[in-house]
TORSE-930919 format. One record per atom (N, C-alpha, C): atom name; residue number from 1; x, y, z. Coordinates in Angstrom, 3 decimals. Layout:
REM residues N
+----+-----+----------+----------+----------+
|  a |   k |        u |        v |        w |
+----+-----+----------+----------+----------+
| CA | NUM |        X |        Y |        Z |
...
+----+-----+----------+----------+----------+
***
This chain:
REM residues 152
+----+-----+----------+----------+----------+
|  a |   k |        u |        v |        w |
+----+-----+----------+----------+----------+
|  N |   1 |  -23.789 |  -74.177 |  -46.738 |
| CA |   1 |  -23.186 |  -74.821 |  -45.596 |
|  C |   1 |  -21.854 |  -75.412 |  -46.015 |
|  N |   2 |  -20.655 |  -75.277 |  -45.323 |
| CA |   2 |  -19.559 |  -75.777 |  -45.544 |
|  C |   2 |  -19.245 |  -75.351 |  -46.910 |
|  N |   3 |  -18.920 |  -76.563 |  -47.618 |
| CA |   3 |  -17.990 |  -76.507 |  -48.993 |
|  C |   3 |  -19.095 |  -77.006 |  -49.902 |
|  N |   4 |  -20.270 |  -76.968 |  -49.689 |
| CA |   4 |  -21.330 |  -77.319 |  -50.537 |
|  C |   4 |  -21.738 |  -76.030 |  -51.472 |
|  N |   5 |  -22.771 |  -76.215 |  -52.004 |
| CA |   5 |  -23.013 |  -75.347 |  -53.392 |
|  C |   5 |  -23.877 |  -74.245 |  -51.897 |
|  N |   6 |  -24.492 |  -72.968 |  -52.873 |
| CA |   6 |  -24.962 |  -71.830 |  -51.941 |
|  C |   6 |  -26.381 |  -72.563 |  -51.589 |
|  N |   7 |  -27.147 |  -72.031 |  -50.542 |
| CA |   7 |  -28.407 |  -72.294 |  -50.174 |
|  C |   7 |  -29.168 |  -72.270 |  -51.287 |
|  N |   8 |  -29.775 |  -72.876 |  -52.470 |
| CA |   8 |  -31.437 |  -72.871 |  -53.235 |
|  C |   8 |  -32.311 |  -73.526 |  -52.332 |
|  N |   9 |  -33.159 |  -72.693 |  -51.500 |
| CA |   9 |  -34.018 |  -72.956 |  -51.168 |
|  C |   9 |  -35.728 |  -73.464 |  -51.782 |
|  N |  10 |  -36.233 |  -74.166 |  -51.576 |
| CA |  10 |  -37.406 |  -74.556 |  -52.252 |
|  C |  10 |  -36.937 |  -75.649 |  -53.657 |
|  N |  11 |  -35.934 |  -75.439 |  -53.752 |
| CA |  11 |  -35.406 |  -75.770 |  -55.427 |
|  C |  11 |  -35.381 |  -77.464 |  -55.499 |
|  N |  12 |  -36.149 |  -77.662 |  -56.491 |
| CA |  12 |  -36.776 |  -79.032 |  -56.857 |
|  C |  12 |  -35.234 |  -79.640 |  -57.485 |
|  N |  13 |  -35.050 |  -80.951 |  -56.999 |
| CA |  13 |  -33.338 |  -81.679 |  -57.241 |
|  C |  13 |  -33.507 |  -82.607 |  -57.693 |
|  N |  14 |  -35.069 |  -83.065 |  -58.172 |
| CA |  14 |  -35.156 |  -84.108 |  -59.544 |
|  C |  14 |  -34.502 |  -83.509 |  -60.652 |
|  N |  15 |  -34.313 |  -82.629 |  -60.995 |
| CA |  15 |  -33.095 |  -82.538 |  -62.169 |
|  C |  15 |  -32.088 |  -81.754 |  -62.298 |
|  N |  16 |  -31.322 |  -82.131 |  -60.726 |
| CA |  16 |  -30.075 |  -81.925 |  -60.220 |
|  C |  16 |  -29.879 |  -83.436 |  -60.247 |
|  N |  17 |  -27.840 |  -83.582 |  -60.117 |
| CA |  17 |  -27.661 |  -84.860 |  -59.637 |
|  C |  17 |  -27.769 |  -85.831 |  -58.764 |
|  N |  18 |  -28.197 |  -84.195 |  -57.283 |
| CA |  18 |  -28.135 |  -85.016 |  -56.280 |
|  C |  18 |  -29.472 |  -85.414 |  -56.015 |
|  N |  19 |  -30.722 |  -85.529 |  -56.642 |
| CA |  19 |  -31.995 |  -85.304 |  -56.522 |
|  C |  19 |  -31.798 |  -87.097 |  -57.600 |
|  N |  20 |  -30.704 |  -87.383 |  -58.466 |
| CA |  20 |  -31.007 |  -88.459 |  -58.996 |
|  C |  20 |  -30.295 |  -89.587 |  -58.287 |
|  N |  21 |  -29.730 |  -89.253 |  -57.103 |
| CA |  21 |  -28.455 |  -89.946 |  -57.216 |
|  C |  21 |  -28.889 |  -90.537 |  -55.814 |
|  N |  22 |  -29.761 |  -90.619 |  -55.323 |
| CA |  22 |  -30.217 |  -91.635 |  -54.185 |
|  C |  22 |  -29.834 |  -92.897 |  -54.276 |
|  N |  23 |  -30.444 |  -93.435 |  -55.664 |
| CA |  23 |  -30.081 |  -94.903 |  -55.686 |
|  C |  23 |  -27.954 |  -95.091 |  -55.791 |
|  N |  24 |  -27.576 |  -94.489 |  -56.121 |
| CA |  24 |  -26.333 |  -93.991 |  -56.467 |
|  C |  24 |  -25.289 |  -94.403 |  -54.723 |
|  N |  25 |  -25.943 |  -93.408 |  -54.261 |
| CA |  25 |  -26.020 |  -93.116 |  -52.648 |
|  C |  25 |  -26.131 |  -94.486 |  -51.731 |
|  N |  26 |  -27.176 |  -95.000 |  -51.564 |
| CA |  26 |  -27.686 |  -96.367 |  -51.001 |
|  C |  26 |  -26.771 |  -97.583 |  -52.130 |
|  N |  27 |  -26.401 |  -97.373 |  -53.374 |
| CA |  27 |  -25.225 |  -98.675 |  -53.343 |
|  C |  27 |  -23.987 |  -98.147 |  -52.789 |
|  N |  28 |  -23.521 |  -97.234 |  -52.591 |
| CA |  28 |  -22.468 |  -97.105 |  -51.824 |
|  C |  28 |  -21.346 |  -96.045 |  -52.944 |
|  N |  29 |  -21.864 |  -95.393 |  -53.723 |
| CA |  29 |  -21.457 |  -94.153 |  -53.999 |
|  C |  29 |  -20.999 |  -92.877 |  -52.936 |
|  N |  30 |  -19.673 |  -92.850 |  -52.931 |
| CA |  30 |  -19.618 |  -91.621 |  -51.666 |
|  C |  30 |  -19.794 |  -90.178 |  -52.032 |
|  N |  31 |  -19.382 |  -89.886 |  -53.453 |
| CA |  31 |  -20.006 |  -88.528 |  -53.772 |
|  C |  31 |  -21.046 |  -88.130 |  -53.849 |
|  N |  32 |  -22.239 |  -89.458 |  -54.329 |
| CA |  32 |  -23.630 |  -89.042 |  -54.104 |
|  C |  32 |  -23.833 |  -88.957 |  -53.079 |
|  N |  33 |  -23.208 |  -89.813 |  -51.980 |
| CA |  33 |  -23.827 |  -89.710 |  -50.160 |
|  C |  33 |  -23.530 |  -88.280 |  -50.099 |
|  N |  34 |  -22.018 |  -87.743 |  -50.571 |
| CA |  34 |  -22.021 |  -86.159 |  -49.897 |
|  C |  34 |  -23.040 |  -85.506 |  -50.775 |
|  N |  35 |  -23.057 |  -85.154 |  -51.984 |
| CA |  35 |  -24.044 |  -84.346 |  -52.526 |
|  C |  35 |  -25.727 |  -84.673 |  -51.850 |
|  N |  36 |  -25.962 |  -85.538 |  -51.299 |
| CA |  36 |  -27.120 |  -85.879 |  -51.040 |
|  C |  36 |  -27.228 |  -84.717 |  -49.396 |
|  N |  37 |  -26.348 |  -85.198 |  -48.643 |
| CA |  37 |  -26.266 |  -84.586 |  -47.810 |
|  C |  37 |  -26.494 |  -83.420 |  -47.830 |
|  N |  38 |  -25.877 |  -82.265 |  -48.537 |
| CA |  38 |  -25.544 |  -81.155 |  -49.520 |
|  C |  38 |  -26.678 |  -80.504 |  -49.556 |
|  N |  39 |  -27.886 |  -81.553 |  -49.945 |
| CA |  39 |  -29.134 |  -81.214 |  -50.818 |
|  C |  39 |  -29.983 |  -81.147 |  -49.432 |
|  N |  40 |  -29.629 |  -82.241 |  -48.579 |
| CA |  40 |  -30.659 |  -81.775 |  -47.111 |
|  C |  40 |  -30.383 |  -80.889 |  -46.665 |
|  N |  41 |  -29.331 |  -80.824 |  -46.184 |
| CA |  41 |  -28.368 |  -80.055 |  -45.087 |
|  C |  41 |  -29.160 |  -78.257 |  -45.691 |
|  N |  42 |  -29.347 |  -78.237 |  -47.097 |
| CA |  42 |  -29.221 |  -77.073 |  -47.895 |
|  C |  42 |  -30.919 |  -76.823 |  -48.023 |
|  N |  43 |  -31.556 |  -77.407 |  -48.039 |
| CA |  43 |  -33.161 |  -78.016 |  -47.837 |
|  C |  43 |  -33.773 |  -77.600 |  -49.335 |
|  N |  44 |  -33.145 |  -78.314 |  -50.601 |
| CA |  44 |  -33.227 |  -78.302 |  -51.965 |
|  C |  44 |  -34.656 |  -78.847 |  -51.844 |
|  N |  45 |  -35.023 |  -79.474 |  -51.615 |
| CA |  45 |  -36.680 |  -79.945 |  -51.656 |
|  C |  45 |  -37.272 |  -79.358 |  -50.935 |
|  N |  46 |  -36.983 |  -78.416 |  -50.113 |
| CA |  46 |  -38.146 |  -77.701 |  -48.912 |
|  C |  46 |  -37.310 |  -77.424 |  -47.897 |
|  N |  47 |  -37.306 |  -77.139 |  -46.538 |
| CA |  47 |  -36.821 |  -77.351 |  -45.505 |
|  C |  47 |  -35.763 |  -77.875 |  -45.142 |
|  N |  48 |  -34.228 |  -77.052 |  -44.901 |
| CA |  48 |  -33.339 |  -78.145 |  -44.344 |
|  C |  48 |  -33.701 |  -79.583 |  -43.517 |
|  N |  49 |  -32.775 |  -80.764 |  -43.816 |
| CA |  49 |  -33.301 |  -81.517 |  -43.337 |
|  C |  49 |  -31.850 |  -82.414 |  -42.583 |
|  N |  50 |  -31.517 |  -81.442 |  -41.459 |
| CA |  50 |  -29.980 |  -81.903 |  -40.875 |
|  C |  50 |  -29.673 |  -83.032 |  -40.091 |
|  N |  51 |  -30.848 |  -84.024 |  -39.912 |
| CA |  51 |  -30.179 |  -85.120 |  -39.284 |
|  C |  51 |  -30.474 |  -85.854 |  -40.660 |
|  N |  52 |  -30.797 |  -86.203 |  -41.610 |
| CA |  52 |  -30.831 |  -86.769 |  -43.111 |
|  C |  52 |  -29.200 |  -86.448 |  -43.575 |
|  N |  53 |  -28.824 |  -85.147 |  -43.550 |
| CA |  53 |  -27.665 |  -84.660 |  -44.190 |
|  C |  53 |  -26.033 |  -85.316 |  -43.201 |
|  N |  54 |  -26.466 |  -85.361 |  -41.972 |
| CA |  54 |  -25.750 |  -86.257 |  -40.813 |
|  C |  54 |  -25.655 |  -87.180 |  -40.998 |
|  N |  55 |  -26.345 |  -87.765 |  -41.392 |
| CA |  55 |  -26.519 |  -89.723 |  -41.990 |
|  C |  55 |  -25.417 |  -89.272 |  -43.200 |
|  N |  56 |  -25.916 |  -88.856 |  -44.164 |
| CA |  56 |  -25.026 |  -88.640 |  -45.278 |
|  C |  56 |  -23.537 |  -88.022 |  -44.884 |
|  N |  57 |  -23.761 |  -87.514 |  -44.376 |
| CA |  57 |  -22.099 |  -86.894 |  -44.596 |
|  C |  57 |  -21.282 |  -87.650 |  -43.640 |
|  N |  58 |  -21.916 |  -88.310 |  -42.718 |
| CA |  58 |  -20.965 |  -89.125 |  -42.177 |
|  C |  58 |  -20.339 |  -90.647 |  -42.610 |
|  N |  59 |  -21.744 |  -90.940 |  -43.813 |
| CA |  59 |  -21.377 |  -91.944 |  -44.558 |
|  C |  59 |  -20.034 |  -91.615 |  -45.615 |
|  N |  60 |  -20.259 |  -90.501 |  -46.019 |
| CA |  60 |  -19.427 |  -90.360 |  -47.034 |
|  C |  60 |  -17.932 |  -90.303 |  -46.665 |
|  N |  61 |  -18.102 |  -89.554 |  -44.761 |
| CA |  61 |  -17.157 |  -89.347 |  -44.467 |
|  C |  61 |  -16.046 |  -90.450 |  -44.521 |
|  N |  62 |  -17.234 |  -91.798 |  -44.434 |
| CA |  62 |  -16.310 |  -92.256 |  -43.736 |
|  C |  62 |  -15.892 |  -93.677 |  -44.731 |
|  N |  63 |  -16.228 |  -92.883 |  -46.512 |
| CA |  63 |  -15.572 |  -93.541 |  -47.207 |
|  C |  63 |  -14.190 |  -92.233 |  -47.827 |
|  N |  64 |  -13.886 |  -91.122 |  -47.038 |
| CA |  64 |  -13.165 |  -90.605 |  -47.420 |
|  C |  64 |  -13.030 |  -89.291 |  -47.995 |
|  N |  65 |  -14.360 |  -89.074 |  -48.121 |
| CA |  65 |  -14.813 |  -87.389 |  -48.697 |
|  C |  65 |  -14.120 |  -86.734 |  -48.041 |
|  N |  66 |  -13.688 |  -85.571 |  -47.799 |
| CA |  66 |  -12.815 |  -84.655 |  -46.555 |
|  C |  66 |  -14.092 |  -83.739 |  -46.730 |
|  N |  67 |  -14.929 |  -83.369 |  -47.727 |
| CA |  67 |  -15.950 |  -82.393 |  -47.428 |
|  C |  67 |  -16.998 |  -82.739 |  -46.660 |
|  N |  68 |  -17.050 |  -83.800 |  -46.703 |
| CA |  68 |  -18.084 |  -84.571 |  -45.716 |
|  C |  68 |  -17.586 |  -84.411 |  -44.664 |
|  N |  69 |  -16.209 |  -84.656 |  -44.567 |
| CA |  69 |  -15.952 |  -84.390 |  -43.274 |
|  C |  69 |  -16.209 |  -83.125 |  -41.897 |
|  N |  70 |  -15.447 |  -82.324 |  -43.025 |
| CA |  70 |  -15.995 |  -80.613 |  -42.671 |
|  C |  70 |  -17.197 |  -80.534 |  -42.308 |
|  N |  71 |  -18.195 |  -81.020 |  -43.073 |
| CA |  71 |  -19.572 |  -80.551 |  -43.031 |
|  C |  71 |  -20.278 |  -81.227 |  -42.045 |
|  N |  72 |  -20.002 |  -82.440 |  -41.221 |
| CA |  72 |  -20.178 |  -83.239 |  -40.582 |
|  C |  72 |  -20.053 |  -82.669 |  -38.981 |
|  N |  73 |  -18.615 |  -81.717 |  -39.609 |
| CA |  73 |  -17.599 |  -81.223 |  -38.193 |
|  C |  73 |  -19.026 |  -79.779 |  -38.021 |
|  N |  74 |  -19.164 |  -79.161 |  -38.709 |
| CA |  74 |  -20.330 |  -78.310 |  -38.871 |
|  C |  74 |  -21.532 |  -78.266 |  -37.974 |
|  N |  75 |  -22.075 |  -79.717 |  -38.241 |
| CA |  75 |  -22.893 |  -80.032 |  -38.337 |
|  C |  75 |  -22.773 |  -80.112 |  -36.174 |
|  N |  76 |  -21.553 |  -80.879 |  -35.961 |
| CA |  76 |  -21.549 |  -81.178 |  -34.687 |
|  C |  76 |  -21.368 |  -79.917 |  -33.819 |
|  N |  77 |  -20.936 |  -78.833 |  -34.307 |
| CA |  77 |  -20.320 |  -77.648 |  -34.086 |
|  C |  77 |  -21.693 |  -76.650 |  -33.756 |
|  N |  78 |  -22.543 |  -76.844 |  -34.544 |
| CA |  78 |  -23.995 |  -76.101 |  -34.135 |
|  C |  78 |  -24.770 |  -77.009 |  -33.552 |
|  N |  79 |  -24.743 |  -78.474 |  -33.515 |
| CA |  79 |  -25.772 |  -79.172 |  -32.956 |
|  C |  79 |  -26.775 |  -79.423 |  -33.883 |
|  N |  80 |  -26.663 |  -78.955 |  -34.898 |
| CA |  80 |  -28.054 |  -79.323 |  -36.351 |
|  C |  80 |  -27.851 |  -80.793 |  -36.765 |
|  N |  81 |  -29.103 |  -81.538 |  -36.471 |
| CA |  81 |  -29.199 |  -82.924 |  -36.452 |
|  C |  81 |  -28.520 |  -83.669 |  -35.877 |
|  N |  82 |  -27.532 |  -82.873 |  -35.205 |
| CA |  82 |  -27.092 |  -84.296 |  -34.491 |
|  C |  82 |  -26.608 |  -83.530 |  -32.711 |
|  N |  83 |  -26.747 |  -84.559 |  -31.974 |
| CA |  83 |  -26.587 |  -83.597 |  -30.667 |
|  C |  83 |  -25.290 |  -82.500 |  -30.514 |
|  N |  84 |  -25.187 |  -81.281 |  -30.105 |
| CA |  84 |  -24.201 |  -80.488 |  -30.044 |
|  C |  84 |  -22.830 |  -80.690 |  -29.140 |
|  N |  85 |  -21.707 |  -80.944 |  -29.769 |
| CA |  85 |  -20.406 |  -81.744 |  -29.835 |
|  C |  85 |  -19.134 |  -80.911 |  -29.809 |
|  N |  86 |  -18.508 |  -80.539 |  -29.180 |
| CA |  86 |  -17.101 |  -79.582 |  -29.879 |
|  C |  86 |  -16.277 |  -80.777 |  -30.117 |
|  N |  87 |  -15.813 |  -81.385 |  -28.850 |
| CA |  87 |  -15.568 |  -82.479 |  -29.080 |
|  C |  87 |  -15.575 |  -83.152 |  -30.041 |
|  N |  88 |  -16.439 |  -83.667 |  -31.239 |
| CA |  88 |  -17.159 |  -84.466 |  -32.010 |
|  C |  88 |  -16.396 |  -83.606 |  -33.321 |
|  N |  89 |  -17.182 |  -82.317 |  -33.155 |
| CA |  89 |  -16.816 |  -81.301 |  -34.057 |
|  C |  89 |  -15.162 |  -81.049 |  -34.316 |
|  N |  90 |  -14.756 |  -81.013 |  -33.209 |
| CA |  90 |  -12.882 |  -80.812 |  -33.096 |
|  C |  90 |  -12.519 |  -81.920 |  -33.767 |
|  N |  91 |  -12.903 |  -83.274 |  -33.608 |
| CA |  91 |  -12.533 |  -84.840 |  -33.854 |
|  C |  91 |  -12.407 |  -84.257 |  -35.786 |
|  N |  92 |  -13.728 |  -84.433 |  -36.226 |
| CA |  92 |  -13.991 |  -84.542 |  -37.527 |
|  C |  92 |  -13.101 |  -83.336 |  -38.485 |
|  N |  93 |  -13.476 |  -82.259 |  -37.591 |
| CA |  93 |  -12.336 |  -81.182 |  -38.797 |
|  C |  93 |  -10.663 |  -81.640 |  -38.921 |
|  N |  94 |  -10.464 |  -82.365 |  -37.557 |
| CA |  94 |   -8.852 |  -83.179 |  -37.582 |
|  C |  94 |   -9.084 |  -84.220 |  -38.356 |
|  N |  95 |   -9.577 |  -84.907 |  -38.991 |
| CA |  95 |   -9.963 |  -85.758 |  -39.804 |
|  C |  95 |   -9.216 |  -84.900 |  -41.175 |
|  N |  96 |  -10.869 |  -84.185 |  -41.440 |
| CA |  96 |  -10.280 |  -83.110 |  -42.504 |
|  C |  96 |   -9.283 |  -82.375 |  -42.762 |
|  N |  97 |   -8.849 |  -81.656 |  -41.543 |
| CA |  97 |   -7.565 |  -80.817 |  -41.738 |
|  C |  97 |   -6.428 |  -81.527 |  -42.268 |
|  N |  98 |   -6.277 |  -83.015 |  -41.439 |
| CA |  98 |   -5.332 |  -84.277 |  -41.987 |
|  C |  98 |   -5.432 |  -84.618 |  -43.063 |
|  N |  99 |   -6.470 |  -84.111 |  -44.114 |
| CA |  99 |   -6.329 |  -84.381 |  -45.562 |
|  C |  99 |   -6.095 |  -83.358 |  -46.134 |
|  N | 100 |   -6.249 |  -82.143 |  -45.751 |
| CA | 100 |   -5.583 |  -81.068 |  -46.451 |
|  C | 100 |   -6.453 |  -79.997 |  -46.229 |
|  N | 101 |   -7.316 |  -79.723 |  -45.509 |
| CA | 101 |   -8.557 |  -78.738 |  -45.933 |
|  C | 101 |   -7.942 |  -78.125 |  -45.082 |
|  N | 102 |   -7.471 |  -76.552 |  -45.523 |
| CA | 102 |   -7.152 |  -75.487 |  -44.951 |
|  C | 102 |   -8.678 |  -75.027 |  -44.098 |
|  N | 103 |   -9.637 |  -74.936 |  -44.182 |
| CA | 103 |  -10.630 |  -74.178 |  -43.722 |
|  C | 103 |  -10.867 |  -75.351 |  -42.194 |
|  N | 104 |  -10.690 |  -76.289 |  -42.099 |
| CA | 104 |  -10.897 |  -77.270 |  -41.491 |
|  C | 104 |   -9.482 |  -77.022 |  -40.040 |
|  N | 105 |   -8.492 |  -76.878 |  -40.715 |
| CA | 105 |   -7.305 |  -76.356 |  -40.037 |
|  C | 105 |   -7.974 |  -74.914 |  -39.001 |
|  N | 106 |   -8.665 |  -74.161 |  -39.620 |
| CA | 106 |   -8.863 |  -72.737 |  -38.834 |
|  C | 106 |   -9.906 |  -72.566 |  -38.182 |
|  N | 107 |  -10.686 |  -74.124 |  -38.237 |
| CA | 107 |  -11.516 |  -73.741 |  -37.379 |
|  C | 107 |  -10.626 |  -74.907 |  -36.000 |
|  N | 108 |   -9.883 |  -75.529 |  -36.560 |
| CA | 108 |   -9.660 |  -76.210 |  -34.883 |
|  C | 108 |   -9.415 |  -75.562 |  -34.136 |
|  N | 109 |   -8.394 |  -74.383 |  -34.829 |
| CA | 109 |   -7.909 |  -73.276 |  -33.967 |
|  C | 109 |   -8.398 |  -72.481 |  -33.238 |
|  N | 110 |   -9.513 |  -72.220 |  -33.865 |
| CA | 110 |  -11.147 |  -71.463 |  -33.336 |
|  C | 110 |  -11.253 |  -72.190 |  -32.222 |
|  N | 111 |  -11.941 |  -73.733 |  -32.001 |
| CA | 111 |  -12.579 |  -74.442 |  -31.172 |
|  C | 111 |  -11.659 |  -74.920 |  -30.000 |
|  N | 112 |   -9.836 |  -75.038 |  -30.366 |
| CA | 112 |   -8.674 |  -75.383 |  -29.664 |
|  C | 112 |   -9.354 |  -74.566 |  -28.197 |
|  N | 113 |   -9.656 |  -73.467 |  -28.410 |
| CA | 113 |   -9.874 |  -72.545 |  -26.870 |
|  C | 113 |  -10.994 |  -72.565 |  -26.532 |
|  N | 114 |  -12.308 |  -73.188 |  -27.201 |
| CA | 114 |  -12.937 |  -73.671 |  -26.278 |
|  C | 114 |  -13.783 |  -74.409 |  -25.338 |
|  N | 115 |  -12.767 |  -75.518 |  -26.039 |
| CA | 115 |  -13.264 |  -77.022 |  -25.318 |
|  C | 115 |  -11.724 |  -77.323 |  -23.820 |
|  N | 116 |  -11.743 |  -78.370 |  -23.082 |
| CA | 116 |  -11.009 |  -78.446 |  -22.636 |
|  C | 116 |   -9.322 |  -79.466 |  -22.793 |
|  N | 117 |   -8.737 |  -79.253 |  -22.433 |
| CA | 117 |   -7.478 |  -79.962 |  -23.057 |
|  C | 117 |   -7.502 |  -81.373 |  -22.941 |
|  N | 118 |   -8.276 |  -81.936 |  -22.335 |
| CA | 118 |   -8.898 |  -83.233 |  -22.181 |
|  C | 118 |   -9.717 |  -83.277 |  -23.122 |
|  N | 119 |  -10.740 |  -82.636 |  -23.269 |
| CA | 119 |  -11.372 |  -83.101 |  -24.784 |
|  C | 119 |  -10.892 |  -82.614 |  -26.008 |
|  N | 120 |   -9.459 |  -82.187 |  -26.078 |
| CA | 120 |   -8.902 |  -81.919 |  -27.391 |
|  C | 120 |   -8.069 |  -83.047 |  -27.419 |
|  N | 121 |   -7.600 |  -83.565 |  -26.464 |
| CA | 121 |   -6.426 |  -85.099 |  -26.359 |
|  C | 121 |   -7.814 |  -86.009 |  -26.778 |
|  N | 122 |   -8.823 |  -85.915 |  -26.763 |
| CA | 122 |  -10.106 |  -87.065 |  -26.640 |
|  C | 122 |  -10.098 |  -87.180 |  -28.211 |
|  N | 123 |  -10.487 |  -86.153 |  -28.663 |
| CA | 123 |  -10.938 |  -85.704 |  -30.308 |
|  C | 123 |   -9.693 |  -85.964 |  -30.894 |
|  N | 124 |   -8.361 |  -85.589 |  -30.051 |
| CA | 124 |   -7.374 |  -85.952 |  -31.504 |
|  C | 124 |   -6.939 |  -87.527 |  -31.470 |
|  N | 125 |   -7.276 |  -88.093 |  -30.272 |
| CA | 125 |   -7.017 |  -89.677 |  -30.415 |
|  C | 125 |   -8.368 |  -90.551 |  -31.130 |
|  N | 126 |   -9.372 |  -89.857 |  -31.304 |
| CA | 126 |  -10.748 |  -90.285 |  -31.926 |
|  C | 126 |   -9.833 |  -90.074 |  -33.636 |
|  N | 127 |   -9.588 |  -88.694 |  -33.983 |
| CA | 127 |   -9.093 |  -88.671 |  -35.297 |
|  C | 127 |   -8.049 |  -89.616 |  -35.714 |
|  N | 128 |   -6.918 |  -89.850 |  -34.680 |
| CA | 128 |   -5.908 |  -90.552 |  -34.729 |
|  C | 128 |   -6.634 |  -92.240 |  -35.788 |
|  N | 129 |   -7.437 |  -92.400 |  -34.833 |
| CA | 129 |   -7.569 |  -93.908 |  -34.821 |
|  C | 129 |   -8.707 |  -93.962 |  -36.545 |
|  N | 130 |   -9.548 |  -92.981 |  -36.914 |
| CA | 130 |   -9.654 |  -92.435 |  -38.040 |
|  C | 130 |   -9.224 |  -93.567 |  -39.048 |
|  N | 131 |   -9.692 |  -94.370 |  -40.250 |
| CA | 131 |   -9.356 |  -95.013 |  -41.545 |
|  C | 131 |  -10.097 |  -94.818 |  -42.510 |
|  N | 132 |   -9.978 |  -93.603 |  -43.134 |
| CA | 132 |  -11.555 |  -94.127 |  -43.945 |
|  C | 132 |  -11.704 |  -95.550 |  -44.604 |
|  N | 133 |  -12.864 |  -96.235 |  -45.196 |
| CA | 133 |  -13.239 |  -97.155 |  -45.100 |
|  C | 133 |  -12.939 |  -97.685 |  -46.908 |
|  N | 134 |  -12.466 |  -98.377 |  -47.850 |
| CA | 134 |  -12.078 |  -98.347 |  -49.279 |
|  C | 134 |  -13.651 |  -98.424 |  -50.010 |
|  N | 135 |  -13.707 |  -97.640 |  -50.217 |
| CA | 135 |  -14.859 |  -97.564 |  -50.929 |
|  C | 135 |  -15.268 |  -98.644 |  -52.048 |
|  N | 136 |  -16.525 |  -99.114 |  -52.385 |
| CA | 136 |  -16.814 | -100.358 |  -53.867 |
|  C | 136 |  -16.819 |  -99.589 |  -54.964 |
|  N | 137 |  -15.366 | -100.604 |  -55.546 |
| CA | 137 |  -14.958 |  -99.974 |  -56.822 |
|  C | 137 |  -16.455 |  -99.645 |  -57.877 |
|  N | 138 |  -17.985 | -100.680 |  -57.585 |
| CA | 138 |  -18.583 | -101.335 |  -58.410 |
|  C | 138 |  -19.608 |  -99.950 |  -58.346 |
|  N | 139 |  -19.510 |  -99.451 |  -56.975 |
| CA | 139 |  -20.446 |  -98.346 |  -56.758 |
|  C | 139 |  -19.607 |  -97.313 |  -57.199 |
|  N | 140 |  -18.214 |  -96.853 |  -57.499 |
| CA | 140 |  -17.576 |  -95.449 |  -57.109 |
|  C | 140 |  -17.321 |  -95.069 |  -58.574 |
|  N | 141 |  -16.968 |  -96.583 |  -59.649 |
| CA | 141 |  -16.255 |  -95.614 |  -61.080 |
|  C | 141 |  -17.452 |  -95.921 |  -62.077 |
|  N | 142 |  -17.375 |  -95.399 |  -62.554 |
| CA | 142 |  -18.035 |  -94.953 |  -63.832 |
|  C | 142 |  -17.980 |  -96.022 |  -64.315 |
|  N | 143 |  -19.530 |  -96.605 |  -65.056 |
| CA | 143 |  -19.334 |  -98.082 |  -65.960 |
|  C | 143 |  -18.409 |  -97.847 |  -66.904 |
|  N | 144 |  -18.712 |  -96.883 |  -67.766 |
| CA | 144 |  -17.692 |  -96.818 |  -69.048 |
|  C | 144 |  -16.171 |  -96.937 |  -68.711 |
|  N | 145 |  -15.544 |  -96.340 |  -67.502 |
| CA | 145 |  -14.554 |  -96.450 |  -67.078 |
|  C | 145 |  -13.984 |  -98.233 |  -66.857 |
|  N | 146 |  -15.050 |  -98.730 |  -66.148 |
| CA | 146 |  -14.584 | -100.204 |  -65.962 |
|  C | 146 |  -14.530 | -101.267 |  -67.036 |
|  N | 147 |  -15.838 | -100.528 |  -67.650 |
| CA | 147 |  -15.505 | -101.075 |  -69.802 |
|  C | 147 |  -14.153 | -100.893 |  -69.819 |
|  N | 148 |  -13.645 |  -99.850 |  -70.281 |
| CA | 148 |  -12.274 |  -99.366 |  -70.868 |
|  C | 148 |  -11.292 | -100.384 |  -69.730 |
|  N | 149 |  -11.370 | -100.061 |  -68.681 |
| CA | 149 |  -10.331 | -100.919 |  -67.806 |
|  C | 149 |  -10.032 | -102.366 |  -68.294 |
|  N | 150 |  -11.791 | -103.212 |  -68.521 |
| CA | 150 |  -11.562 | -104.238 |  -68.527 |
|  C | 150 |  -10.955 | -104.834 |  -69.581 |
|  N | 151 |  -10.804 | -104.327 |  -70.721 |
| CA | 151 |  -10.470 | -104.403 |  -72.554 |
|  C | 151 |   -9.147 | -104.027 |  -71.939 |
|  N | 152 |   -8.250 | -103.541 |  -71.377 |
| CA | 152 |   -6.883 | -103.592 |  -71.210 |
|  C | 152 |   -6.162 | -104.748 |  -70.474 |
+----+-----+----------+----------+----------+
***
């Protein structure tokens, strides 16, 4: 799905990262929120699990991931876990596309024709208003990193 790793289905993610990285996730890690997502969305323990992966990727989104973003836009774009959106979907890939994601760019273009020009003025003033949120330094860098920081 999206910019995530390929479908392993059935595939046990206790010794993957994203299978460790729950607690990671819930302090406010945004790469574990997307990889977590990743791991539902992808159904690494069993069964996709797309409104779990919706929670996640919109968390992450909305400390700044742009893949979260995409995948989020995805997510609204088929209606998997979360109610079905172009709107929603158009909003979030302008999110993404605004950070650089070429793939995010080609699908607005896709969806530009067929939602209405009122809900493309809706979605791009939803993106407009868009901040992602500064993520906790305490959750995001690496202890050893903040060792080394703090000795300087």
């Amino acid at each position: 799905m999206g910019h995530g790793r390929p479908a392993q289905p059935g595939r046990d993610v206790s010794h993957h990262p994203a299978g460790r990285g729950e607690a990671a996730a819930k302090a406010g890690n945004a790469k574990a929120m997307y990889r977590l997502g990743v791991a539902d969305a992808e159904g690494w323990t069993g069964e996709p699990n797309y409104v779990a992966a919706g929670d996640w990727f919109e968390k992450a989104a909305h400390l700044g991931i742009i893949d979260a973003a995409f995948n989020l836009a995805i997510l609204y774009e088929r209606g998997q876990g979360v109610p079905q959106s172009l709107t929603h979907a158009f909003a979030w890939y302008s999110i993404a596309a605004g950070q650089g994601d070429a793939v995010s760019k080609a699908r607005l273009d896709a969806l530009v024709s067929q939602i209405t020009p009122d809900q493309v003025a809706a979605a791009r003033a939803e993106a407009a208003k868009f901040k992602a949120a500064e993520p906790s330094v305490s959750a995001n860098v690496d202890p050893s990193v903040r060792q080394v920081a703090a000795q300087h």
